[in-house]
PDB file of N, CA, C, O and CB in Angstrom:
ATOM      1  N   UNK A   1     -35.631   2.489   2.253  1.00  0.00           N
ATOM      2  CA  UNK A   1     -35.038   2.175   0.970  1.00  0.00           C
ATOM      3  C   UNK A   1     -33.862   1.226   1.201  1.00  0.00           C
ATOM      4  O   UNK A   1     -33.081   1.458   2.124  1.00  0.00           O
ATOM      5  CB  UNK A   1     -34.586   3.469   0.230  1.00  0.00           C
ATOM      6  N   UNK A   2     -33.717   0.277   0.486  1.00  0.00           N
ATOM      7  CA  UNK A   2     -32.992  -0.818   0.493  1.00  0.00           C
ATOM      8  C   UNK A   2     -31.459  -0.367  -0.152  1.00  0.00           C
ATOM      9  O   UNK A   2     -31.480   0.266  -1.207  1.00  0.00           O
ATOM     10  CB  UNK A   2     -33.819  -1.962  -0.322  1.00  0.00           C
ATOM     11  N   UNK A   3     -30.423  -0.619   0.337  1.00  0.00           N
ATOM     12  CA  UNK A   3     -28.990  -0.621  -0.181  1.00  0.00           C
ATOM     13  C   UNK A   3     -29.052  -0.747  -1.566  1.00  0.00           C
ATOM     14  O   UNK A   3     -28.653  -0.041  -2.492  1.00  0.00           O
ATOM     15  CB  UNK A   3     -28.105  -1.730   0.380  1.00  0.00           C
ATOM     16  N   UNK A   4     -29.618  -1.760  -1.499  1.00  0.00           N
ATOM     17  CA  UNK A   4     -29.271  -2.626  -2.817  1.00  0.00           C
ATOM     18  C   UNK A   4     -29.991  -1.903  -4.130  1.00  0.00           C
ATOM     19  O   UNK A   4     -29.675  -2.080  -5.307  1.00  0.00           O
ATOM     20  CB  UNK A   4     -29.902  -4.326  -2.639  1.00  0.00           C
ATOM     21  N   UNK A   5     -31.009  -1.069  -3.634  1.00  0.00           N
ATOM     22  CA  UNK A   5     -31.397  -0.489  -5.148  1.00  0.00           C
ATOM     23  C   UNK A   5     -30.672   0.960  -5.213  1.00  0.00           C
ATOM     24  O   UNK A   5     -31.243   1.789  -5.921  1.00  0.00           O
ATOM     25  CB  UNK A   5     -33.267  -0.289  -5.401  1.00  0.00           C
ATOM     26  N   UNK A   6     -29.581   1.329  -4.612  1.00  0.00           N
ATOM     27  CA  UNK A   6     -29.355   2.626  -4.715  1.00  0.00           C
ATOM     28  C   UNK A   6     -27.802   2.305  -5.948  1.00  0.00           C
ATOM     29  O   UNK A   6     -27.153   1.261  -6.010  1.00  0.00           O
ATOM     30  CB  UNK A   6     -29.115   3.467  -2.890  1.00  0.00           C
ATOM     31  N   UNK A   7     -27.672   3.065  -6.441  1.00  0.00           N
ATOM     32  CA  UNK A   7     -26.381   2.648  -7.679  1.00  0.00           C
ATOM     33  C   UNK A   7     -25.587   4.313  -7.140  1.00  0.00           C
ATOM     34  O   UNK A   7     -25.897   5.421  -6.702  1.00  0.00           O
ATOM     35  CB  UNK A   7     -27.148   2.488 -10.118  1.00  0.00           C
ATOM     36  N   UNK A   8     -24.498   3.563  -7.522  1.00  0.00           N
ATOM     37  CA  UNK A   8     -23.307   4.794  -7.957  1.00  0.00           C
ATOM     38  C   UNK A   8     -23.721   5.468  -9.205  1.00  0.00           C
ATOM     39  O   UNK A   8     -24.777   5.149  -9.750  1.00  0.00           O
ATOM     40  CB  UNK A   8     -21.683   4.158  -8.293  1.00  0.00           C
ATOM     41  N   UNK A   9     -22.816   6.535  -9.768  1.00  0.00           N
ATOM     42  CA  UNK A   9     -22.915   6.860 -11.077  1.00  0.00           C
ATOM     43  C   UNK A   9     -22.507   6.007 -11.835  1.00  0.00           C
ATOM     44  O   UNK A   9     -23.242   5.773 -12.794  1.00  0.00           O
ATOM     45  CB  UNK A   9     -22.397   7.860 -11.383  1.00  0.00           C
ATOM     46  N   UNK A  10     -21.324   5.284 -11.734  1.00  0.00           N
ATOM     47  CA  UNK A  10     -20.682   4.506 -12.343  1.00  0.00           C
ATOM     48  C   UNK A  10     -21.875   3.435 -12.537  1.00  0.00           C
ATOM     49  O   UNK A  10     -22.358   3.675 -13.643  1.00  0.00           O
ATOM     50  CB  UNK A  10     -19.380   4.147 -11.642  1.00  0.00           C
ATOM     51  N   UNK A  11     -22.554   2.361 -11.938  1.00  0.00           N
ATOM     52  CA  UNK A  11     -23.052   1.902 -11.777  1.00  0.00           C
ATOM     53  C   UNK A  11     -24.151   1.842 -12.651  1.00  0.00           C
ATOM     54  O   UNK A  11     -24.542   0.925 -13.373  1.00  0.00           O
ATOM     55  CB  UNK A  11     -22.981   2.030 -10.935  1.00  0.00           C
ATOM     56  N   UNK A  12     -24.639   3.125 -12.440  1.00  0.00           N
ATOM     57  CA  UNK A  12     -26.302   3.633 -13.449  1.00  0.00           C
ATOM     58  C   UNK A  12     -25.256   3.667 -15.169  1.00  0.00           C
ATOM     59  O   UNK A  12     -25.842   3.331 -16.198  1.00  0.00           O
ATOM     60  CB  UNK A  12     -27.322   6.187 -12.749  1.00  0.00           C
ATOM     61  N   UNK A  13     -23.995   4.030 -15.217  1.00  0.00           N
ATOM     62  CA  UNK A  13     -23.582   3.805 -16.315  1.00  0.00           C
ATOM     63  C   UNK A  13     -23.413   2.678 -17.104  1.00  0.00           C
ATOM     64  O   UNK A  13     -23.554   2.592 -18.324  1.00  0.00           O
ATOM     65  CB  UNK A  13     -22.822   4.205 -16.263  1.00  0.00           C
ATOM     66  N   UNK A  14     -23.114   1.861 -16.345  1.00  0.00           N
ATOM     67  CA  UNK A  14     -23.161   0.502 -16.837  1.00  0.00           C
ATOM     68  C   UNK A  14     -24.786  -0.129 -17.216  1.00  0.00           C
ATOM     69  O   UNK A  14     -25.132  -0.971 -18.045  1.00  0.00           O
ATOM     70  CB  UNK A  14     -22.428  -0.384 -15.641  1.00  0.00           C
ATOM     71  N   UNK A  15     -25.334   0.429 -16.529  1.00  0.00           N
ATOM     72  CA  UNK A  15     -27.504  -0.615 -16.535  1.00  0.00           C
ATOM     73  C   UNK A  15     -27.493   0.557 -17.752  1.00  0.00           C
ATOM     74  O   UNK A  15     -27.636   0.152 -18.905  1.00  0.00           O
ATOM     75  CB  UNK A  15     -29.488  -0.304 -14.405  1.00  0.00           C
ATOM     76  N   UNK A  16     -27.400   1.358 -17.619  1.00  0.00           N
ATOM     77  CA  UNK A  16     -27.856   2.058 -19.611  1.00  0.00           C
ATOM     78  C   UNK A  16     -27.031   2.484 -20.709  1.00  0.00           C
ATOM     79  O   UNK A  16     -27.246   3.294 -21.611  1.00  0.00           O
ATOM     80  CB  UNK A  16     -28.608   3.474 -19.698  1.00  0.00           C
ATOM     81  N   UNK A  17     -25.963   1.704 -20.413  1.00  0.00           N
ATOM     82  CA  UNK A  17     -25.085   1.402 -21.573  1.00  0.00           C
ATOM     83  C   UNK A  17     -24.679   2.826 -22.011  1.00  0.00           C
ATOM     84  O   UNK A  17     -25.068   3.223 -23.110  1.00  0.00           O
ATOM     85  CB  UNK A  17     -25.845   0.511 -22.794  1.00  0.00           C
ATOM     86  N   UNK A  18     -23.718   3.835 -21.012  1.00  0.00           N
ATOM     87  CA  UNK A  18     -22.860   4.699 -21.710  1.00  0.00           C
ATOM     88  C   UNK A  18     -21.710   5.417 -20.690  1.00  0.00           C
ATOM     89  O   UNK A  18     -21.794   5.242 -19.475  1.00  0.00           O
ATOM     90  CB  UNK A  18     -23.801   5.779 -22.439  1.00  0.00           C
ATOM     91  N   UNK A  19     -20.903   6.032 -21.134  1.00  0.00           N
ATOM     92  CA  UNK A  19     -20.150   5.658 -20.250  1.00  0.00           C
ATOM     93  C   UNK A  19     -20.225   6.869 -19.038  1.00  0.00           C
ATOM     94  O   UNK A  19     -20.908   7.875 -19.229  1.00  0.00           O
ATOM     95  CB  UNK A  19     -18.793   5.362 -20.918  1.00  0.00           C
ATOM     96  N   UNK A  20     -19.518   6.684 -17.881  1.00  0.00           N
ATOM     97  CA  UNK A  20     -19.434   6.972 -16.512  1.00  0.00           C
ATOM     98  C   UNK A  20     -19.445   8.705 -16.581  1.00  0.00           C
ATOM     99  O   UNK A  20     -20.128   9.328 -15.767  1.00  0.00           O
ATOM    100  CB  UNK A  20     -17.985   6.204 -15.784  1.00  0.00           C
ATOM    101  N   UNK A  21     -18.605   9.435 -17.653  1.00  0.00           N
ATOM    102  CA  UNK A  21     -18.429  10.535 -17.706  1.00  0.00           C
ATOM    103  C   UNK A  21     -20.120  11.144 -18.309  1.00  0.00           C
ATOM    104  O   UNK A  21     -20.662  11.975 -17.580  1.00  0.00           O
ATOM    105  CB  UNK A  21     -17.047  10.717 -18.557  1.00  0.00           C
ATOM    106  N   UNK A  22     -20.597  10.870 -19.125  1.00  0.00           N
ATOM    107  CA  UNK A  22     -21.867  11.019 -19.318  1.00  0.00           C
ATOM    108  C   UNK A  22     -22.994  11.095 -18.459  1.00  0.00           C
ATOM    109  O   UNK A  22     -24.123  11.572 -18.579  1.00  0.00           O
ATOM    110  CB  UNK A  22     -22.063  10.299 -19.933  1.00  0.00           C
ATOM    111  N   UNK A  23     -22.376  10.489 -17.551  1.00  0.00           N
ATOM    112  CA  UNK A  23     -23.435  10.049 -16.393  1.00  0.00           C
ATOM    113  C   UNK A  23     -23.255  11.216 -14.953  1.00  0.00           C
ATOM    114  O   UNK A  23     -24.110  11.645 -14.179  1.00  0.00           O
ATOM    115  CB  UNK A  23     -22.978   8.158 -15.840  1.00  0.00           C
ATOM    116  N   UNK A  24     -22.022  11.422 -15.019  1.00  0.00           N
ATOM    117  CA  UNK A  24     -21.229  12.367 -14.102  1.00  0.00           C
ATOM    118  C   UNK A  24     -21.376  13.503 -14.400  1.00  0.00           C
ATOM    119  O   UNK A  24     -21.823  14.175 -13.471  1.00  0.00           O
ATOM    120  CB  UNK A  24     -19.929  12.230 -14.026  1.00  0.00           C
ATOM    121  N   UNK A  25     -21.105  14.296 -15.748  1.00  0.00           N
ATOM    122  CA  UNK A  25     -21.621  15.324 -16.529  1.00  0.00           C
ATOM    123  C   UNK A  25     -23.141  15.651 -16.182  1.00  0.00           C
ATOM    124  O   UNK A  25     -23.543  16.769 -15.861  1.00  0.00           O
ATOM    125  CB  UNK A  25     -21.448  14.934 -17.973  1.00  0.00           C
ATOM    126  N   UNK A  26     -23.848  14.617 -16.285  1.00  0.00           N
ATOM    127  CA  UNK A  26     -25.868  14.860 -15.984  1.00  0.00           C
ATOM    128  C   UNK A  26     -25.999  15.456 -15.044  1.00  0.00           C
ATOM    129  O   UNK A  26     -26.567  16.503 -14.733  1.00  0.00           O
ATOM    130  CB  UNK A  26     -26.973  13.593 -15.637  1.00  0.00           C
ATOM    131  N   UNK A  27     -25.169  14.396 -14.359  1.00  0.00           N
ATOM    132  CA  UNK A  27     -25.563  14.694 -12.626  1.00  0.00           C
ATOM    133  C   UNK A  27     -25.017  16.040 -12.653  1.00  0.00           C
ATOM    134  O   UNK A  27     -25.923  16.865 -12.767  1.00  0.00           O
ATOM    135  CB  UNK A  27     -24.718  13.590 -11.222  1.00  0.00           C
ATOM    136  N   UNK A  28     -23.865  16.551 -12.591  1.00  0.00           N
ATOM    137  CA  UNK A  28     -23.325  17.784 -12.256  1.00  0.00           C
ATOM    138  C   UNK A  28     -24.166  18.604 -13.171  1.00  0.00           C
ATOM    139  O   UNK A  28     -24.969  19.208 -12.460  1.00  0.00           O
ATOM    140  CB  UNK A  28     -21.746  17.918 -12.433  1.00  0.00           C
ATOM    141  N   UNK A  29     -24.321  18.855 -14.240  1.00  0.00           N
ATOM    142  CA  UNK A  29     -25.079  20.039 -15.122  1.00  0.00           C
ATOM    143  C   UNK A  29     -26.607  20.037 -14.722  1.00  0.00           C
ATOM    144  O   UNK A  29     -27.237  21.081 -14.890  1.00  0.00           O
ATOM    145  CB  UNK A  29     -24.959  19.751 -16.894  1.00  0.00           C
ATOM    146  N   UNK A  30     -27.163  19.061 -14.265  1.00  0.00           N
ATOM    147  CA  UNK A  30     -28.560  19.506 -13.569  1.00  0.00           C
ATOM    148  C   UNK A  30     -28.955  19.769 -12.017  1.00  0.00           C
ATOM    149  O   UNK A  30     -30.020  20.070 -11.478  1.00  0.00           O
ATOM    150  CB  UNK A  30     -29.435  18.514 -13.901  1.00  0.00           C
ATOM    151  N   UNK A  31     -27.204  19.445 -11.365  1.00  0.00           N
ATOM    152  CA  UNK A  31     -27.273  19.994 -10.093  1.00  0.00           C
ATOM    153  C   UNK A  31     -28.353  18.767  -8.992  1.00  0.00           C
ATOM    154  O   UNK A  31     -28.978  18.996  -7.956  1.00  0.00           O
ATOM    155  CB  UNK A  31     -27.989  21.725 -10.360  1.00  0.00           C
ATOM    156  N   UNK A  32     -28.183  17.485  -9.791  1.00  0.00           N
ATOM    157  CA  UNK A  32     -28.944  16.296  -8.799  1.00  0.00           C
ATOM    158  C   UNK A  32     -28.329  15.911  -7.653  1.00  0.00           C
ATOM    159  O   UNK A  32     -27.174  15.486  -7.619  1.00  0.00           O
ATOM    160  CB  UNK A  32     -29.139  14.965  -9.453  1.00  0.00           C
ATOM    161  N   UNK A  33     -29.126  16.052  -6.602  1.00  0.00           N
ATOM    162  CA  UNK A  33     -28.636  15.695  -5.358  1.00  0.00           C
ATOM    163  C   UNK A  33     -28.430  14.016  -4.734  1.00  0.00           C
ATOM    164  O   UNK A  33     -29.438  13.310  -4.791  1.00  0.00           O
ATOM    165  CB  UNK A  33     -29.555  16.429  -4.552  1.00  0.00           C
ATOM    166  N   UNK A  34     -27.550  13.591  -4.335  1.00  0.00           N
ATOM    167  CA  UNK A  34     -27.866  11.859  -4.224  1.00  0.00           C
ATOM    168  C   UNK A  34     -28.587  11.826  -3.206  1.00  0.00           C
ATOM    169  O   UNK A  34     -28.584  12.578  -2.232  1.00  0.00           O
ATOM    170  CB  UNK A  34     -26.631  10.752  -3.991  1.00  0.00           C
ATOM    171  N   UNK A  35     -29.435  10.630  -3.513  1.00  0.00           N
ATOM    172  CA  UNK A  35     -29.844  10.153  -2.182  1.00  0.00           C
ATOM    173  C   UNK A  35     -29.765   9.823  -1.068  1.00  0.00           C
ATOM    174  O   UNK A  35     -30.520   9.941  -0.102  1.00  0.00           O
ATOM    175  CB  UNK A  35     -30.066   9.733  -2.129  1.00  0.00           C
ATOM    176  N   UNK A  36     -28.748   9.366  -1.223  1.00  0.00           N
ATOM    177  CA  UNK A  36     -27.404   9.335   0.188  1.00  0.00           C
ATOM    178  C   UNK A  36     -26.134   9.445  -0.284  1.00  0.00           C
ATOM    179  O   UNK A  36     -25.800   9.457  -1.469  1.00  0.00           O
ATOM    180  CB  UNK A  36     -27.245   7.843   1.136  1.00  0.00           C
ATOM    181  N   UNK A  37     -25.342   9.535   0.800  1.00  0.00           N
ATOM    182  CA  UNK A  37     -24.143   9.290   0.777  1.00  0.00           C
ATOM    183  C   UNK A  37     -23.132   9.078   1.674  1.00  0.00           C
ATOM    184  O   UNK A  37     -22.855   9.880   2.566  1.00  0.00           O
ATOM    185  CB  UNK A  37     -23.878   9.906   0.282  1.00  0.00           C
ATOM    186  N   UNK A  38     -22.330   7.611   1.406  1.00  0.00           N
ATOM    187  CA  UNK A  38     -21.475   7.324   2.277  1.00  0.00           C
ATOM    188  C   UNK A  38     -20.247   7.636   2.497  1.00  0.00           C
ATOM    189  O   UNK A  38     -19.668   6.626   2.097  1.00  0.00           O
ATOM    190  CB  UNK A  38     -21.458   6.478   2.290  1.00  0.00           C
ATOM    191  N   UNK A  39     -19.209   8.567   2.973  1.00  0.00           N
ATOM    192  CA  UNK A  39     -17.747   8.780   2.680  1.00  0.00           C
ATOM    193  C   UNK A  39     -18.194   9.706   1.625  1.00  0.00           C
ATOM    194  O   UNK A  39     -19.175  10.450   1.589  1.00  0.00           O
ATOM    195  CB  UNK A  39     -16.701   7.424   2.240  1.00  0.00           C
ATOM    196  N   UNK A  40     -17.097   9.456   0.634  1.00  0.00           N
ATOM    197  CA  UNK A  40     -17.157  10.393  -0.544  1.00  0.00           C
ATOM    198  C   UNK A  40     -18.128   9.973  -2.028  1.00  0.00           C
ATOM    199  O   UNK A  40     -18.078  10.460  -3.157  1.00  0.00           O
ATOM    200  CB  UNK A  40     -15.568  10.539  -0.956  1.00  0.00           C
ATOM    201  N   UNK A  41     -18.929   8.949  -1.500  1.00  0.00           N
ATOM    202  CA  UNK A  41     -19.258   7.822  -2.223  1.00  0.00           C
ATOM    203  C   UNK A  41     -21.597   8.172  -2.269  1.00  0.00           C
ATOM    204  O   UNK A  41     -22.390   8.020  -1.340  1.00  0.00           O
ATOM    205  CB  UNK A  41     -18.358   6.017  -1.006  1.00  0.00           C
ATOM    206  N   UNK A  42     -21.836   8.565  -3.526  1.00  0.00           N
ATOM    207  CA  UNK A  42     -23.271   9.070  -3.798  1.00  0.00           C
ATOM    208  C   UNK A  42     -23.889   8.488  -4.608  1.00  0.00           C
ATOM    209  O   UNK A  42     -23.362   8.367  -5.714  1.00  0.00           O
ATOM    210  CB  UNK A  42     -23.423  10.250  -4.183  1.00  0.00           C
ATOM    211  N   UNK A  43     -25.112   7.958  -4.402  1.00  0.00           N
ATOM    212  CA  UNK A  43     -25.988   7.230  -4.117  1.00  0.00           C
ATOM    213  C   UNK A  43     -27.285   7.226  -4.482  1.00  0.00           C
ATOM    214  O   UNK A  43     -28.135   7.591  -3.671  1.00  0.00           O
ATOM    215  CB  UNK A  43     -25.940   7.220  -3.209  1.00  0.00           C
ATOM    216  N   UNK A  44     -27.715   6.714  -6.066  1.00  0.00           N
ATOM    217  CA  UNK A  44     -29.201   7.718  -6.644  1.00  0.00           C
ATOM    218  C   UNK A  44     -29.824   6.511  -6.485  1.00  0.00           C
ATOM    219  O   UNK A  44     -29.261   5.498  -6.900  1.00  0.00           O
ATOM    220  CB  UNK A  44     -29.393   8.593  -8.467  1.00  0.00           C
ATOM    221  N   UNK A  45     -31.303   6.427  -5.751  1.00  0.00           N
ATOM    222  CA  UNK A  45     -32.377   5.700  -5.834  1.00  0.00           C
ATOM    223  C   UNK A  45     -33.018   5.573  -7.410  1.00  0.00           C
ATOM    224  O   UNK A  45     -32.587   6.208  -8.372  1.00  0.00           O
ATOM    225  CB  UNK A  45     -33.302   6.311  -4.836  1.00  0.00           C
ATOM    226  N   UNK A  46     -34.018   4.715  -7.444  1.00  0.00           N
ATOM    227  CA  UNK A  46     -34.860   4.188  -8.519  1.00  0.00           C
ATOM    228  C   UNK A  46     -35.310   5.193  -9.254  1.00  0.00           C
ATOM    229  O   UNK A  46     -35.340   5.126 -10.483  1.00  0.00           O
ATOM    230  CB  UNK A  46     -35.949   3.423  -8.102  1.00  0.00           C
ATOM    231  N   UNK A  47     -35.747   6.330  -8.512  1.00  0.00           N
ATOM    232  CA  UNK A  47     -36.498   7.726  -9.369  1.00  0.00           C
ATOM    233  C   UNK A  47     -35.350   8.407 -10.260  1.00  0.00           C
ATOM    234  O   UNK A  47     -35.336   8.756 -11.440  1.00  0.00           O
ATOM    235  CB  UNK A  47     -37.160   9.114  -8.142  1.00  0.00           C
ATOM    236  N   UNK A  48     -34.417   8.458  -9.258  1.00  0.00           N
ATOM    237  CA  UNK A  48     -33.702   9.277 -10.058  1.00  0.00           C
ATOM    238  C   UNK A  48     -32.704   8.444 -11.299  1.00  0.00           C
ATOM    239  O   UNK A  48     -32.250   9.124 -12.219  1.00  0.00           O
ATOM    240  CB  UNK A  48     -32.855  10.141  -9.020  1.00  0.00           C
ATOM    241  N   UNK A  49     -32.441   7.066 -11.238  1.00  0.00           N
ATOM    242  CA  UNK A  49     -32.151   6.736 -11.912  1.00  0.00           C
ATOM    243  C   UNK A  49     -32.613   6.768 -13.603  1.00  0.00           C
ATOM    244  O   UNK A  49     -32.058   6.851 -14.699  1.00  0.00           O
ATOM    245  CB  UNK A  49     -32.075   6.064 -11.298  1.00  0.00           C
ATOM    246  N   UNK A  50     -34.101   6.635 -12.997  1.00  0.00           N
ATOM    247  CA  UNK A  50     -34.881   6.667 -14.083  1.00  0.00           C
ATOM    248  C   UNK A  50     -34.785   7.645 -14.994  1.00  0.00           C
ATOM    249  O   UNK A  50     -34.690   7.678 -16.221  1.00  0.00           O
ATOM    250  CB  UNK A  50     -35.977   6.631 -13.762  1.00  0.00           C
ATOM    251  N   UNK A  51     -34.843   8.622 -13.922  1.00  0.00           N
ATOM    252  CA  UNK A  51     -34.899   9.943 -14.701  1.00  0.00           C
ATOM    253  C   UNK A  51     -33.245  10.271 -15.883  1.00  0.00           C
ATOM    254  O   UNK A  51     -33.075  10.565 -17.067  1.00  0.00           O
ATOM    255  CB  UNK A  51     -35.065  11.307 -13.221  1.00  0.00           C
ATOM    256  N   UNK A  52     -32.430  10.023 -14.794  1.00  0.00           N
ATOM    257  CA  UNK A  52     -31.205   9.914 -15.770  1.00  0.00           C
ATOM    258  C   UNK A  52     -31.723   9.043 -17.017  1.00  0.00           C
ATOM    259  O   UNK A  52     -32.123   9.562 -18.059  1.00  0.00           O
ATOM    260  CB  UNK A  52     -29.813   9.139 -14.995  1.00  0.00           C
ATOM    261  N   UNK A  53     -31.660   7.459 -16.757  1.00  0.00           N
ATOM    262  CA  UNK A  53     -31.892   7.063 -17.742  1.00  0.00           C
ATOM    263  C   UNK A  53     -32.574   7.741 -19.332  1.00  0.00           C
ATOM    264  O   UNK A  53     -32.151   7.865 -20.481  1.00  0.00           O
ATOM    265  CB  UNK A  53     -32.411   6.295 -17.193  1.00  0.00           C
ATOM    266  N   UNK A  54     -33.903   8.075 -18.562  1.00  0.00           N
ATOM    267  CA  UNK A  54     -34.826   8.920 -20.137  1.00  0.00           C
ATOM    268  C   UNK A  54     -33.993   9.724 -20.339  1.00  0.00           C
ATOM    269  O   UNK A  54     -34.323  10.226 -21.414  1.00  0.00           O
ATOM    270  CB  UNK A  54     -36.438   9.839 -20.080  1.00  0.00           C
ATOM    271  N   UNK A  55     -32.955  10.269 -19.948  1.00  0.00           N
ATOM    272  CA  UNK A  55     -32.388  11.867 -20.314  1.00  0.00           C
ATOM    273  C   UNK A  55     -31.384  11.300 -21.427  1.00  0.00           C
ATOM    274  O   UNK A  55     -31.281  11.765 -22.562  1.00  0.00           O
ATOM    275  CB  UNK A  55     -31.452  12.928 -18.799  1.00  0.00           C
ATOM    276  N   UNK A  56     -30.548  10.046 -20.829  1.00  0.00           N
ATOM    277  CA  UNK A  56     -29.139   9.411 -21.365  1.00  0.00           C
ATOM    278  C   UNK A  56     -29.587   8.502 -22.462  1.00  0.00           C
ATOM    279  O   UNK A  56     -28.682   8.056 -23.168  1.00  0.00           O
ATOM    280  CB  UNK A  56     -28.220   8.501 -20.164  1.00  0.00           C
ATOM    281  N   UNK A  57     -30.714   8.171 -22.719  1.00  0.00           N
ATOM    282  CA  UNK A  57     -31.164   7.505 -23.906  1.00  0.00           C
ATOM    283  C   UNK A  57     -31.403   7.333 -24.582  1.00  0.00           C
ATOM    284  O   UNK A  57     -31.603   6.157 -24.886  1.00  0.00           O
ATOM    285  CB  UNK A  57     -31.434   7.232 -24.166  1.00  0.00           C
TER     286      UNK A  57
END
């Protein structure tokens, strides 16, 4: 998997238009694990983005 398709939360907040806390909230209330992570810094691939996305939309 390529760097470049993995997003922050922040990140996935911005590509579906809402804001960062919404996105942070998901993640924590469904208990999603990142895909990686560098430092303190987590990391959702394409699937899971997606999946946020349909949820946040």
């Amino acid at each position: 998997m390529a760097d470049e398709a993995l997003l922050t939360g922040k990140k996935i907040a911005e590509k579906i238009g809402v804001s960062p806390k919404k996105v942070t909230d998901y993640i924590k209330d469904k208990a999603i694990e990142p895909d990686k992570t560098k430092g303190a810094c987590k990391y959702y691939g394409p699937a899971t983005v997606a999946k946020i996305e349909k949820a946040l939309k």
